[in-house]
DRENKOL-436066 format. One record per atom (N, C-alpha, C): residue number from 0; residue in three letters; x, z, y. Coordinates in nm, 4 decimals. Layout:
BEGIN
PT   n res        u        w        v
PT NUM ALA        X        Z        Y
...
//
This chain:
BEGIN
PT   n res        u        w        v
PT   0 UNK   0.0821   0.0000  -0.1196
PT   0 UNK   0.0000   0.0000   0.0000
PT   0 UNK   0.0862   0.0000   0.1257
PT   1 UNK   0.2061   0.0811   0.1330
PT   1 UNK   0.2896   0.1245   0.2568
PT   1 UNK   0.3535  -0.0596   0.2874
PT   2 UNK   0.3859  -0.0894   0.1870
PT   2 UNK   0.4934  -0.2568   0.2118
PT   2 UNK   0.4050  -0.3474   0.3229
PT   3 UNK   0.2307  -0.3143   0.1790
PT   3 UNK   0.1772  -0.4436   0.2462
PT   3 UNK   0.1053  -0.4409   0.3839
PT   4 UNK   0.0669  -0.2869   0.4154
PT   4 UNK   0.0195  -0.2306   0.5885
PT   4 UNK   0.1663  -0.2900   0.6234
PT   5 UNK   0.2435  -0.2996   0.6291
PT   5 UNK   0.3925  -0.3580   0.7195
PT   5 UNK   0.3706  -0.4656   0.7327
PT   6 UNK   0.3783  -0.5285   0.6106
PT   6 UNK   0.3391  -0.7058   0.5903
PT   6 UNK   0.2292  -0.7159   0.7496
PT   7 UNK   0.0994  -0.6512   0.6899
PT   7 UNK   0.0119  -0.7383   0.7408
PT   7 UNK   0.0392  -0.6973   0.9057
PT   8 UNK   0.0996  -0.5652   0.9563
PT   8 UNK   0.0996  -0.5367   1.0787
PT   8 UNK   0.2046  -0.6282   1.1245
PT   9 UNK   0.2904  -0.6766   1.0579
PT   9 UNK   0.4279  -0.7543   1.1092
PT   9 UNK   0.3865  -0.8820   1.1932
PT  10 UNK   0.2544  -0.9525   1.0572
PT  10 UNK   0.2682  -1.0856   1.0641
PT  10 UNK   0.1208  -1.0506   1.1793
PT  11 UNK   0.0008  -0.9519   1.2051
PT  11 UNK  -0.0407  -0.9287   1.3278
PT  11 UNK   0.0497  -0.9487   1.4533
PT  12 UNK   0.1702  -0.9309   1.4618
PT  12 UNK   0.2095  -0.9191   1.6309
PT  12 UNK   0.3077  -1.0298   1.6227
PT  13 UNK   0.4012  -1.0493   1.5139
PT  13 UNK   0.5333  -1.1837   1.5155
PT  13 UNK   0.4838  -1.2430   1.6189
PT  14 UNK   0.3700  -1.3251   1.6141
PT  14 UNK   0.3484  -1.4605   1.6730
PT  14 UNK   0.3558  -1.4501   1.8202
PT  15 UNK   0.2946  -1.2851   1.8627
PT  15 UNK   0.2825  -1.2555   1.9759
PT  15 UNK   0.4235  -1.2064   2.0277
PT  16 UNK   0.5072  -1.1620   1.9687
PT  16 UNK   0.6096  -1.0768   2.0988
PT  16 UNK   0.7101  -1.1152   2.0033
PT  17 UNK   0.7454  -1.1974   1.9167
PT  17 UNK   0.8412  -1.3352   1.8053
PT  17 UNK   0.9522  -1.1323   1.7163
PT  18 UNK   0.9817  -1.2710   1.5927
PT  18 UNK   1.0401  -1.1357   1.5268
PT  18 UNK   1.1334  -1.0907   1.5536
PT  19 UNK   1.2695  -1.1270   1.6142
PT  19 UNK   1.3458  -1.0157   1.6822
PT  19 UNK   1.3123  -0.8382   1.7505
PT  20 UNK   1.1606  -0.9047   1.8462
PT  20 UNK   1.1477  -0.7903   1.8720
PT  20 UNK   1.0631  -0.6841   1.7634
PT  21 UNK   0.9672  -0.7659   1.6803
PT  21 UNK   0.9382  -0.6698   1.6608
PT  21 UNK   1.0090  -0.6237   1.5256
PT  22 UNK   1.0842  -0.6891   1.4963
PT  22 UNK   1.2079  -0.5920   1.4075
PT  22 UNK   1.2512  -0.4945   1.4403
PT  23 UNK   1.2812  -0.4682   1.5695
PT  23 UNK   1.3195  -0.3694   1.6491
PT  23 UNK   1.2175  -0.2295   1.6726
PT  24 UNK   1.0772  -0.3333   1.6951
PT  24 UNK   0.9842  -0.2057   1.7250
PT  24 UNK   0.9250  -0.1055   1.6228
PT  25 UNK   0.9653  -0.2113   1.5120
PT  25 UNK   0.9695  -0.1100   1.3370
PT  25 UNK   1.0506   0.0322   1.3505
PT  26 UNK   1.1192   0.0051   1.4211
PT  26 UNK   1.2821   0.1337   1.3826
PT  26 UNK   1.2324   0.2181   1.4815
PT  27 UNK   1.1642   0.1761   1.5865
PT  27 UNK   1.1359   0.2532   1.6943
PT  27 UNK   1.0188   0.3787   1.7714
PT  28 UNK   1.0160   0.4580   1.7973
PT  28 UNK   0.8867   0.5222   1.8406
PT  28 UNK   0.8107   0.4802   1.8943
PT  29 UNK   0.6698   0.5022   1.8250
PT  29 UNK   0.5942   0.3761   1.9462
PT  29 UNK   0.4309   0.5132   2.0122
PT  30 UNK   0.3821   0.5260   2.0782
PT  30 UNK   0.3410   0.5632   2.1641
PT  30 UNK   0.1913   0.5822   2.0834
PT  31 UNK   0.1336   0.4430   2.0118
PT  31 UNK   0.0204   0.4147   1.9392
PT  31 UNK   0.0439   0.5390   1.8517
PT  32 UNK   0.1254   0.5627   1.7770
PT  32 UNK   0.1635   0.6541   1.6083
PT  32 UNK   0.2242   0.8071   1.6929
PT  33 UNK   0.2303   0.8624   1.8078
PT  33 UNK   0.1927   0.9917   1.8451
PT  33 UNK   0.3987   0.9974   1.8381
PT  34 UNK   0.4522   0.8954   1.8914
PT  34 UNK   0.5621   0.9045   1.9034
PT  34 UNK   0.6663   0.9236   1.7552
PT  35 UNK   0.5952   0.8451   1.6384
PT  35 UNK   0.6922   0.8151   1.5313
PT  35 UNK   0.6735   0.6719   1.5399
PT  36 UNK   0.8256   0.6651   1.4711
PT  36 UNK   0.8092   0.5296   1.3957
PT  36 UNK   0.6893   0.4257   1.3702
PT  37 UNK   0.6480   0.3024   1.3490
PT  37 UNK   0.5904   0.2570   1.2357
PT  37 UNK   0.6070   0.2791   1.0785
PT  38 UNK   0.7869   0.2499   1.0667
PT  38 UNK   0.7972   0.2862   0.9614
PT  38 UNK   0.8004   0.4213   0.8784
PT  39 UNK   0.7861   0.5650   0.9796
PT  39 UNK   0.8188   0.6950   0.9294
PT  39 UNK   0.6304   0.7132   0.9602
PT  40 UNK   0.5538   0.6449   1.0124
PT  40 UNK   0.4027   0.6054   0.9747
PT  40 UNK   0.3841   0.5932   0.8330
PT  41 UNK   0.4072   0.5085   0.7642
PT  41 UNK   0.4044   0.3815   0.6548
PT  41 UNK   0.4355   0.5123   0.5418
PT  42 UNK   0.5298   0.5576   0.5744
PT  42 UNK   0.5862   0.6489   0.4965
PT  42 UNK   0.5165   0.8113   0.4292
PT  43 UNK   0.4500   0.8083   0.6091
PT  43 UNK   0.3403   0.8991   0.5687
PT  43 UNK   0.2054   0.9036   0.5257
PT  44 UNK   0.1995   0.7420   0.5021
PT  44 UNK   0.0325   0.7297   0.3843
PT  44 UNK  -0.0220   0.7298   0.5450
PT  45 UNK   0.0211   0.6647   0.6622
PT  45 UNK  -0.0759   0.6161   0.7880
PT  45 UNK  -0.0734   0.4776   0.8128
PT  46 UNK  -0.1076   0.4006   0.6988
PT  46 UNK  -0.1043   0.2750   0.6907
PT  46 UNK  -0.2471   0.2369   0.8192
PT  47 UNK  -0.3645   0.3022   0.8154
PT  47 UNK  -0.4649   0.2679   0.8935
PT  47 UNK  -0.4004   0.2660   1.0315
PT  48 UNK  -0.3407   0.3604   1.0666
PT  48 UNK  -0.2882   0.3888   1.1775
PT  48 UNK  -0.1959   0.3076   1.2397
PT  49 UNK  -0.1169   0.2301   1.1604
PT  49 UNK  -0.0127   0.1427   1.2045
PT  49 UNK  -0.0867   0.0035   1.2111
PT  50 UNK  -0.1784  -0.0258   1.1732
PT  50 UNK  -0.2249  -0.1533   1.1609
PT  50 UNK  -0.3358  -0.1213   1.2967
PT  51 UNK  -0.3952  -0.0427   1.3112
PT  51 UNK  -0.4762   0.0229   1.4407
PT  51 UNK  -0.3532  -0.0155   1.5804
PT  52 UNK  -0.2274   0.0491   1.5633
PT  52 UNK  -0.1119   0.0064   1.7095
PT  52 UNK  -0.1050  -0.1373   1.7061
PT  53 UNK  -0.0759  -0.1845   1.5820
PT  53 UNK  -0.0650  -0.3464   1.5502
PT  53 UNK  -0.1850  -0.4239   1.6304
PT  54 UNK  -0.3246  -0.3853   1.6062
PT  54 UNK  -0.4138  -0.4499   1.7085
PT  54 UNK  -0.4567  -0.3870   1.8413
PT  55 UNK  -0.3725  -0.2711   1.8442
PT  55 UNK  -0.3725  -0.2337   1.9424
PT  55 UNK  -0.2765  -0.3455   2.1323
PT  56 UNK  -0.1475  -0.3605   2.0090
PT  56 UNK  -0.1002  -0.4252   2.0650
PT  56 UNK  -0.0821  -0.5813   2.1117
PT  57 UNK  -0.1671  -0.6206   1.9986
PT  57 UNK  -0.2279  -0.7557   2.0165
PT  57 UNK  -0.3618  -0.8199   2.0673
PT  58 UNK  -0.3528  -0.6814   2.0971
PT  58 UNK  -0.4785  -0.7173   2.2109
PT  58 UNK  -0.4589  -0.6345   2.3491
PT  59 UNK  -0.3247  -0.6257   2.3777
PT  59 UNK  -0.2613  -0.5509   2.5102
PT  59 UNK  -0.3715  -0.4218   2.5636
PT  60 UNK  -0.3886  -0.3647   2.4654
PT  60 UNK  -0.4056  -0.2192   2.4942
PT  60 UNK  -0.3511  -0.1330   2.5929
PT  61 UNK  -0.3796  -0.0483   2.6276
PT  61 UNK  -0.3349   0.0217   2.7099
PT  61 UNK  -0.2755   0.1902   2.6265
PT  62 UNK  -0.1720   0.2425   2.5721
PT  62 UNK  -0.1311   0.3234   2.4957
PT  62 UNK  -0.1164   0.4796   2.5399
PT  63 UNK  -0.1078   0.4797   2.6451
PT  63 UNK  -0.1213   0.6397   2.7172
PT  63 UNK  -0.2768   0.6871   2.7105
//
């Protein structure tokens, strides 16, 4: 379940912000996930949650 919430959140934003960055935004704290990771998300069985920032962000949400 954890791989394929990545999969599908990955291939949600690639198109939008290309994969360099969001290779980057994997490793990174993101604001959507309460200041973890995506991937330390994924890890914790918050697959809903990461795919929730994923359209969060593809649809330029506002995160604060």
């Amino acid at each position: 379940m954890g791989a394929a919430a990545a999969h599908r959140a990955g291939v949600a934003t690639s198109d939008l912000i290309g994969l360099r960055r969001l290779d980057a935004g994997f490793e990174h704290q993101d604001s959507w996930l309460g200041e973890v990771s995506p991937i330390e998300a994924i890890k914790d069985l918050r697959a809903k949650d990461v795919m929730a920032a994923a359209a969060a962000m593809t649809e330029d949400r506002f995160s604060g």
